[in-house]
C-alpha positions as CSV (number, residue, x, y, z in Angstrom):
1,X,-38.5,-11.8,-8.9
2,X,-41.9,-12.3,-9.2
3,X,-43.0,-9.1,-6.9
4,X,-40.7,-6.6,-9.4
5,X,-42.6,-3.6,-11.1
6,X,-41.5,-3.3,-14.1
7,X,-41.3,0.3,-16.2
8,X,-41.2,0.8,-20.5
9,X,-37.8,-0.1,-21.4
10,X,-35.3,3.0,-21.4
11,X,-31.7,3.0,-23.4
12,X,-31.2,6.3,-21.8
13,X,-31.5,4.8,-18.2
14,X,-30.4,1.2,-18.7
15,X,-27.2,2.5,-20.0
16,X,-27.1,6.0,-17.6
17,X,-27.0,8.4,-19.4
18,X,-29.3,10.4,-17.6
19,X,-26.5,11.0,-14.7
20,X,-24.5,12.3,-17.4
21,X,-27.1,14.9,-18.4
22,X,-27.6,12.8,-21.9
23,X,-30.2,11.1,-23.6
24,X,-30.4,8.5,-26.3
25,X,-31.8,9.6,-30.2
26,X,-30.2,6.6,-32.0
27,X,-28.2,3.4,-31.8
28,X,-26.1,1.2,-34.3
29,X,-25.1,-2.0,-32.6
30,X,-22.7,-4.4,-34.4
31,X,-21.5,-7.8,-32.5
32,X,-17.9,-6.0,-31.3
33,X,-19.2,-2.5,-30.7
34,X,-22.0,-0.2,-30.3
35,X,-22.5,3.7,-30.9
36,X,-24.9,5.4,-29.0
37,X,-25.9,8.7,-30.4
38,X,-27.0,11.3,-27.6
39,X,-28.1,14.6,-26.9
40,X,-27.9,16.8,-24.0
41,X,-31.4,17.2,-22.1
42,X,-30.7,20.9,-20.6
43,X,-31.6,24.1,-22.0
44,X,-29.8,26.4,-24.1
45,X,-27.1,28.3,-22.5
46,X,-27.2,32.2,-23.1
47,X,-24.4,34.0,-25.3
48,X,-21.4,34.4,-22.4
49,X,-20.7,38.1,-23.7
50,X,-24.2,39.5,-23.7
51,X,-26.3,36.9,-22.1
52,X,-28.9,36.7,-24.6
53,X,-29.9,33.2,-26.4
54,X,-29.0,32.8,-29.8
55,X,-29.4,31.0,-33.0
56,X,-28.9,27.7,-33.6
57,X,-26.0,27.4,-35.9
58,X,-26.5,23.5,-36.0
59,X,-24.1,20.5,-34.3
60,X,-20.9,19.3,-34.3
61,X,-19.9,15.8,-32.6
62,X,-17.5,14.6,-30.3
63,X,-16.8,10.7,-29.7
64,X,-16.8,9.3,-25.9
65,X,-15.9,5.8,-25.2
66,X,-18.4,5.0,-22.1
67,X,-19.1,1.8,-20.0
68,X,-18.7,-1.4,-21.9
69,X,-21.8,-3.9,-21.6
70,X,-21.0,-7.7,-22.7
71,X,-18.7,-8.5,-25.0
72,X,-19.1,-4.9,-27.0
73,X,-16.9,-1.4,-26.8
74,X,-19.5,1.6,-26.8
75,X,-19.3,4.5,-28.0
76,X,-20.8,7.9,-27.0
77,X,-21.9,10.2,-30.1
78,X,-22.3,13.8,-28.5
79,X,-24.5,15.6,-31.1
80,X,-22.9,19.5,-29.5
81,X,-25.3,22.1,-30.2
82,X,-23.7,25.3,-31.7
83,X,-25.1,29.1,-31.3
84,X,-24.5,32.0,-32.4
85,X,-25.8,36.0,-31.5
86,X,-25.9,38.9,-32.8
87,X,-22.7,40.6,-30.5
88,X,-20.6,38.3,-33.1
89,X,-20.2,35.9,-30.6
90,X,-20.4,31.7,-31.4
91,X,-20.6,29.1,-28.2
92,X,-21.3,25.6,-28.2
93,X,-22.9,23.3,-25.3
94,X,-21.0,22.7,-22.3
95,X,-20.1,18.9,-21.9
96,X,-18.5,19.3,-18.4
97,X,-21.4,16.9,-17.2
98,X,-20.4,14.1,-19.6
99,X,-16.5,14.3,-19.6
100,X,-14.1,16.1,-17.8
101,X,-12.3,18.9,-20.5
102,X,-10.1,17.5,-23.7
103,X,-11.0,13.4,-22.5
104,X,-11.7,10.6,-24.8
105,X,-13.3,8.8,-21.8
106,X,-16.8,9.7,-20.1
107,X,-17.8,9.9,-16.5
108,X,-19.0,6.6,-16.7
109,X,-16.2,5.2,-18.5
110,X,-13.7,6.5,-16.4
111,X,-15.8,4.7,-13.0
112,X,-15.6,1.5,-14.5
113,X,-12.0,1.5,-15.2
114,X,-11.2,2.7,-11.8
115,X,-13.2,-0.3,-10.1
116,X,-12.2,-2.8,-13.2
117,X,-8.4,-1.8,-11.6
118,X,-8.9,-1.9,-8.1
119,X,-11.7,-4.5,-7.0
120,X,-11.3,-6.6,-10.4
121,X,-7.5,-6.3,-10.5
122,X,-7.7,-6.2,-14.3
123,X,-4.5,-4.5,-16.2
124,X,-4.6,-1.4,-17.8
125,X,-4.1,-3.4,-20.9
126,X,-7.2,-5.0,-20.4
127,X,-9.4,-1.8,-19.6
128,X,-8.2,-0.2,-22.4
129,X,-8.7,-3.0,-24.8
130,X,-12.6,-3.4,-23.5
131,X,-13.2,0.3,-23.4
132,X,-11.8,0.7,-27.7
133,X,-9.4,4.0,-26.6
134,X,-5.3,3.5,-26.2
135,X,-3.2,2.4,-23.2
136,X,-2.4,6.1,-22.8
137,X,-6.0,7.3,-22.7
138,X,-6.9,4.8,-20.0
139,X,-4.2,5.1,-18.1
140,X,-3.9,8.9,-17.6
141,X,-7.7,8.8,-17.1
142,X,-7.7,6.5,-14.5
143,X,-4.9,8.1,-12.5
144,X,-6.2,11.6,-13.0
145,X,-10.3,10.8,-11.6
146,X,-7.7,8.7,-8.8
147,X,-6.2,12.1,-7.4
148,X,-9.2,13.4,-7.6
149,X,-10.9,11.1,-5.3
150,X,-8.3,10.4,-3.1
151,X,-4.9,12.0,-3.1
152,X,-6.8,15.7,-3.1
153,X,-9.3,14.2,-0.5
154,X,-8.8,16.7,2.3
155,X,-9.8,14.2,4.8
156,X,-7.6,11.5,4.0
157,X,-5.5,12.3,6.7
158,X,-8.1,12.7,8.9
159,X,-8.1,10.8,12.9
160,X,-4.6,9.2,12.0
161,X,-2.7,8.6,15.4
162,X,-0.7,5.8,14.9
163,X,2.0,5.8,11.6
164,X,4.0,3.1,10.1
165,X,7.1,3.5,7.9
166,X,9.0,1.1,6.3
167,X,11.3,0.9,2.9
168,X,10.0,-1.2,-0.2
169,X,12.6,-2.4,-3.0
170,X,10.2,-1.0,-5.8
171,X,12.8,-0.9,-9.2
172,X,14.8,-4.6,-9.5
173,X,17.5,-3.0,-12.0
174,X,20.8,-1.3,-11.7
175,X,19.4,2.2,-12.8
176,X,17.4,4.2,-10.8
177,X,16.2,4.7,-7.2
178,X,15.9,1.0,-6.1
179,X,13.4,1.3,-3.0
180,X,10.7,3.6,-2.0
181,X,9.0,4.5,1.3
182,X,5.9,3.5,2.6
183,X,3.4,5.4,4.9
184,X,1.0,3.4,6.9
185,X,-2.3,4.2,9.3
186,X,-2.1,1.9,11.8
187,X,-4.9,3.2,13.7
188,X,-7.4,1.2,12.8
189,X,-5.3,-1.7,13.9
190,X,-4.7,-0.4,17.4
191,X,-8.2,0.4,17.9
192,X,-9.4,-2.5,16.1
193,X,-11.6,-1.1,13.5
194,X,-10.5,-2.3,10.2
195,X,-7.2,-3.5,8.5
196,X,-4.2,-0.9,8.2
197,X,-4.3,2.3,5.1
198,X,-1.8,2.7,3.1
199,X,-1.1,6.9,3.2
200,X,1.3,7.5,1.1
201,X,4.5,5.7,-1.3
202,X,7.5,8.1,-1.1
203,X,10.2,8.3,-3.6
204,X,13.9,6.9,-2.0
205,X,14.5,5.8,1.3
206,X,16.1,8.1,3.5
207,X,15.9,10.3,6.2
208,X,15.2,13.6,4.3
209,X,12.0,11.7,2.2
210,X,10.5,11.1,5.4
211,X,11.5,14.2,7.5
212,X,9.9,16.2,4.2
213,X,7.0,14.5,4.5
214,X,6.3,15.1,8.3
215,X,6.8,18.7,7.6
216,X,4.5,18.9,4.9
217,X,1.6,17.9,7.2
218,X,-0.2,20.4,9.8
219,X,0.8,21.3,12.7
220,X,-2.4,20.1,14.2
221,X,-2.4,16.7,12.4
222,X,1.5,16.4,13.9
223,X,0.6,16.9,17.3
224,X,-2.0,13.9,17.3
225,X,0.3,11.5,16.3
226,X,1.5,9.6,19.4
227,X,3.7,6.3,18.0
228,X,5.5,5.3,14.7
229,X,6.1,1.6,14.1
230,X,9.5,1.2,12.0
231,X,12.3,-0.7,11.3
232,X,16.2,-0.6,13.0
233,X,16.3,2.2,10.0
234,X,18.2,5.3,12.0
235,X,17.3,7.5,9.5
236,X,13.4,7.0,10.1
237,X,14.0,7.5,13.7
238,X,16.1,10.8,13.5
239,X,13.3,12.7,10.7
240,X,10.5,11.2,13.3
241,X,12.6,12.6,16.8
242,X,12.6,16.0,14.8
243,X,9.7,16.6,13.1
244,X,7.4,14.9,16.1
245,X,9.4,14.8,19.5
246,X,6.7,14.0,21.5
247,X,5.6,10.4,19.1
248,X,7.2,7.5,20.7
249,X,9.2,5.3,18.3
250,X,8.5,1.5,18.7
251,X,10.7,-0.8,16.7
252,X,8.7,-3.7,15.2
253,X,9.0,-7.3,17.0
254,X,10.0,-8.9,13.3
255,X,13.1,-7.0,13.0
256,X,14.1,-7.4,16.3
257,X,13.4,-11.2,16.5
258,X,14.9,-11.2,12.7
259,X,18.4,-9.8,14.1
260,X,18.2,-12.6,17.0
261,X,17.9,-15.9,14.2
262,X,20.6,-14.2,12.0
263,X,23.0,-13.9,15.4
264,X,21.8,-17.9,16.1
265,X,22.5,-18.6,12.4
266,X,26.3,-16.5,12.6
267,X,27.0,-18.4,15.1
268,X,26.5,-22.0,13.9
269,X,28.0,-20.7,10.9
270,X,31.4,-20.1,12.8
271,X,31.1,-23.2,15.0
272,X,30.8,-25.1,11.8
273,X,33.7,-24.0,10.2
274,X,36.0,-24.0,13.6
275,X,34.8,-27.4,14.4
276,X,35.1,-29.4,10.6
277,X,36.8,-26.4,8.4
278,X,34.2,-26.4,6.0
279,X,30.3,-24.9,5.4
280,X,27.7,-27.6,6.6
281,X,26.9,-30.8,4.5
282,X,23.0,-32.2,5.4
283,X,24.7,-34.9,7.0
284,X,26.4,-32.9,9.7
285,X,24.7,-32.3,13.1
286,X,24.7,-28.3,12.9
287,X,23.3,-27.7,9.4
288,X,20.8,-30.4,9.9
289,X,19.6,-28.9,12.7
290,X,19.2,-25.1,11.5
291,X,15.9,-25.3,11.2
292,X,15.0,-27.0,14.5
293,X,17.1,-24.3,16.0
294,X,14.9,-21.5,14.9
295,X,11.5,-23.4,15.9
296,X,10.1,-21.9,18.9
297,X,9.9,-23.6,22.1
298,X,6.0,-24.4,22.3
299,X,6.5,-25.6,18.9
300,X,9.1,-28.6,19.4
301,X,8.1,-32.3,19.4
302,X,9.4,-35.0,20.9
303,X,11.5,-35.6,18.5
304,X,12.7,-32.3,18.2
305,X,13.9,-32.1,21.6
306,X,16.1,-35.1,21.7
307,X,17.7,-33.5,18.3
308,X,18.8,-30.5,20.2
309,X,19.6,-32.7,23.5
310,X,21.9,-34.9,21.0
311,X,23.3,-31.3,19.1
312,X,24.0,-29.7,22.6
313,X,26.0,-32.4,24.5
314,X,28.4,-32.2,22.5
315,X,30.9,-29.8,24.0
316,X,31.9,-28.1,20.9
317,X,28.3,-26.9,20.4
318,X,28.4,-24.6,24.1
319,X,28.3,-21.3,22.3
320,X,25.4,-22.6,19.8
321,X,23.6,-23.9,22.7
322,X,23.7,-20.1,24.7
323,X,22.8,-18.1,21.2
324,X,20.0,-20.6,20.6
325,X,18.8,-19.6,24.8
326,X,19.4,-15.9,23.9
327,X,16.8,-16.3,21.0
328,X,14.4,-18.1,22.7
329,X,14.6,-15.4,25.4
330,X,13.7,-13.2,22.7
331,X,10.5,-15.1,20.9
332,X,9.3,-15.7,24.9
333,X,9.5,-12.0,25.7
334,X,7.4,-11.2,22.7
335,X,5.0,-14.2,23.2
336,X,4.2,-13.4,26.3
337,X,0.5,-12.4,26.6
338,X,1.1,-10.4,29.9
339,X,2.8,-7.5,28.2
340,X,4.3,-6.3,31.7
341,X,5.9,-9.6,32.2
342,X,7.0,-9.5,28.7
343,X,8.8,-5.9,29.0
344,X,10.5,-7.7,31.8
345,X,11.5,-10.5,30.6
346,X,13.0,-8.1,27.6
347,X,14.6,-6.1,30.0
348,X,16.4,-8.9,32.1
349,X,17.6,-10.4,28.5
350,X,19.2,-7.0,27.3
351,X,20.6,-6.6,30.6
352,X,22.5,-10.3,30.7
353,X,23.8,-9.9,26.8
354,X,25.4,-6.7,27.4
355,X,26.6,-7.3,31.1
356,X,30.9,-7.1,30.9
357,X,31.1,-10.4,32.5
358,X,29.8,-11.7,29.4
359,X,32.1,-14.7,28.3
360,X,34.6,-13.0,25.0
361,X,33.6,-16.4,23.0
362,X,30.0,-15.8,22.6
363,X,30.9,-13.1,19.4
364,X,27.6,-12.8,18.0
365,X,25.4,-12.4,21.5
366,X,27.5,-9.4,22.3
367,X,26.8,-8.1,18.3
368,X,23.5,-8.6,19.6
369,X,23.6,-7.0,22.6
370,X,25.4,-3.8,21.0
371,X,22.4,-3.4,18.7
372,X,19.5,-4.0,21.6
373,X,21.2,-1.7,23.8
374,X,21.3,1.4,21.1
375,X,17.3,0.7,20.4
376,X,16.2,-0.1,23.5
377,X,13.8,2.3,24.0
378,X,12.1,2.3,21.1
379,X,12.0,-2.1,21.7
380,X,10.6,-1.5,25.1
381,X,7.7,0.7,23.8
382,X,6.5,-1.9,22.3
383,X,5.1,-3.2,25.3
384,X,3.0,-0.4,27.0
385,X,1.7,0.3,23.3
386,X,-0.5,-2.8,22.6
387,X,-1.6,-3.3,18.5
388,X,1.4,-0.5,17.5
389,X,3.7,-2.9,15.8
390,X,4.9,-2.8,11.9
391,X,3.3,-5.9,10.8
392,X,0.8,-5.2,8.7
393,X,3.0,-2.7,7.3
394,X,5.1,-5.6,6.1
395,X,1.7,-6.6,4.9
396,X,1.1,-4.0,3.1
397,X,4.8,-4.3,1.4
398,X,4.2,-7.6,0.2
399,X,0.5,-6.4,-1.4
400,X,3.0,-3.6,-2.7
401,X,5.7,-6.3,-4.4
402,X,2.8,-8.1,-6.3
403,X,1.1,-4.5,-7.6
404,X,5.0,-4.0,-9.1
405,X,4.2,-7.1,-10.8
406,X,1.0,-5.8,-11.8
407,X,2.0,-2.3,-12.7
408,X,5.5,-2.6,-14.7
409,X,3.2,-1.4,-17.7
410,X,3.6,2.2,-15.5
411,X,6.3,4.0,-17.6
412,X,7.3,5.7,-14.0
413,X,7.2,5.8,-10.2
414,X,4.6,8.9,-10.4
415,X,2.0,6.4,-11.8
416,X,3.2,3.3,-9.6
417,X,2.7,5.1,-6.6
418,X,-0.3,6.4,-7.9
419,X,-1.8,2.7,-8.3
420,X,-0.5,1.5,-5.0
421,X,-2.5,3.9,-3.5
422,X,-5.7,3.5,-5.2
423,X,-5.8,-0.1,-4.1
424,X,-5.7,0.8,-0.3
425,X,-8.8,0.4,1.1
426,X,-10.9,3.8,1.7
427,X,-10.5,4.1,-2.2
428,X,-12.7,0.9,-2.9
429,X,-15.5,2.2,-0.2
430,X,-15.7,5.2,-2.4
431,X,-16.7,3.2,-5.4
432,X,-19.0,1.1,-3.3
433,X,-20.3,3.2,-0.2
């Protein structure tokens, strides 16, 4: 502090209005808001007819709310210049360098909002109320500079090779569309260079949303995209085999180890109710043990183990004890840091639980099989295609599920999409490069 050169204090600077093309002429500060009064510092414009300078035909004002500083809502006072010539012709200044066309909001203004949303996490509510100007005004503001910066950004899309789809349960109520589609860059994660991107939040989940969207991207951006991460969704797979044939589809370890507890789960369901009639009670051996059941093997204690050597000797429990193998088989394959030896150990599973020979009793490893057989390849590609996998699209989802929270002030998905997507992550470097 001590080494600072210090200049004549400036209102004009301290509160920039020189980036704006302003400068200050007066001030009336109360303790809950200030006006600045301002003029614009560049010449005269010439008649737009004739192109001769005319009178001065004196001012009129327009009010701008601009950045807030403490407590206090500020207010911009334009003092407009007005001229007139002798072709009949009247003009005014142009403000274009203060505020975009028709807004209540200045350039400054509308920057502080957008990073009071995004890094602060404040509610529109909130901006509004410290900038003095309507929910409304904020709002439409703040989405309009977003598009600006980000969803018209031409290079947005740029050096994207790796994608990421996955449905999102966006609207909680009867009416309406009930999920929409996200679009992920998981490029950065596969080259580890930063966190995933959010792309793009696309009304509905089907396969038409995202075959649309495919087709509304280049040719040339197409043909660099070499794997999309996704669910057991068919409907992703078929827009993503017919838009981009040559991308190879991997299907996301979660889902996959997710449909190998619920066949583990199905099946001590049923054994519970053939064995004692009824669903599990905490003191029966099978519903105490669920959750040891789905604890992975490197996980167990001691006393886990002898659990599951007391739940398995009983005879009764045979067709548990081979669905609880079969999903261990799976968690192994997936843990397996030698991702060669992992593919194998995949491929040997998929081959036992769809062999013929496979005893008629075990009901819900066959289910199983059934479903690992028809997705195979895209399971398997999961293996020579290290850091492509779905998870921090699910990630991503769950940031998604607390903006809904955040945005159910959004009177439609237009505007919920719109904030999802300004609180990815290449939107925040833009207001801090």
């Amino acid at each position: 502090m001590n080494n600072l050169t210090f200049s004549s204090p400036n209102l004009s600077s301290f509160c920039q209005l020189n980036k704006l093309g302003l400068v200050a002429t007066g001030q009336h500060i109360t303790e809950s808001h200030a006006v600045l009064e301002c003029r614009f510092t560049k010449l005269p414009e010439p008649c737009p007819k004739c192109l001769t300078y005319g009178v001065s035909r004196g001012t009129v004002d327009r009010c701008l709310a601009h950045v807030p500083y403490g407590q206090r809502t500020t207010t911009l006072l334009l003092r407009i210049r007005r001229f007139s010539c002798a072709c009949g012709c009247f003009w005014h200044e142009d403000t274009s360098s203060a505020a975009p066309p028709r807004s209540k909001l200045s350039y400054g203004a509308i920057r502080w909002a957008l990073a009071a949303i995004v890094i602060d996490h404040l509610s529109v509510s909130r901006v509004a109320a410290h900038l003095g100007v309507a929910w409304h005004t904020a709002n439409n503001a703040i989405i309009n500079e977003g598009q600006r910066l980000l969803f018209n950004d031409p290079a947005r899309f740029d050096g994207v090779t790796v994608l990421g789809v996955d449905e999102h349960v966006w609207r909680h109520t009867r009416y309406g569309d009930k999920y929409v589609t996200a679009i992920i860059d998981l490029t950065p994660v596969r080259n580890k260079t930063g966190p995933a991107r959010l792309l793009d939040v696309l009304e509905g989940r089907s396969k038409q949303a995202f075959k649309q969207w495919l087709q509304n991207r280049p040719q040339p951006w197409r043909d660099k995209i070499e794997s999309i991460a996704m669910d057991g969704f068919s409907g992703f797979k078929s827009a993503a085999e017919e838009v981009i044939p040559k991308a190879q589809t991997v299907l996301d370890p979660f889902h996959v180890i997710r449909w190998a507890s619920s066949m583990l789960d199905d099946c001590r369901r049923r054994a519970q109710q053939e064995i004692l009639g009824r669903r599990g009670h905490k003191s029966d051996p099978l519903y105490k043990n669920r959750r040891v059941l789905l604890t992975r093997i490197s996980y167990l204690t001691e006393t886990n183990k002898k659990q599951l050597t007391r739940l398995f000797s009983d005879e009764r429990h045979l067709e548990v004890d081979c669905s609880w193998s079969m999903y261990q088989r799976v968690v192994t394959a997936y843990n397996e840091p030698d991702r060669r030896r992992g593919k194998k150990l995949m491929q040997a599973l998929i081959k036992i639980i769809t062999a013929p020979d496979l005893p008629i009793e075990l009901i819900e490893v066959k289910r199983l099989g059934k479903t690992l057989k028809k997705h195979a390849q895209s399971i398997l590609a999961y293996f020579d295609r290290p850091g492509t996998s779905n998870g921090p699209t699910e990630a991503i989802n769950g940031r998604l599920e607390h903006l809904r929270g955040i945005a159910l002030g959004f009177r439609n998905l237009t505007n919920y999409i719109a904030r999802c997507l300004l609180e990815s992550g290449g939107f925040k470097k833009q207001l801090h490069p």
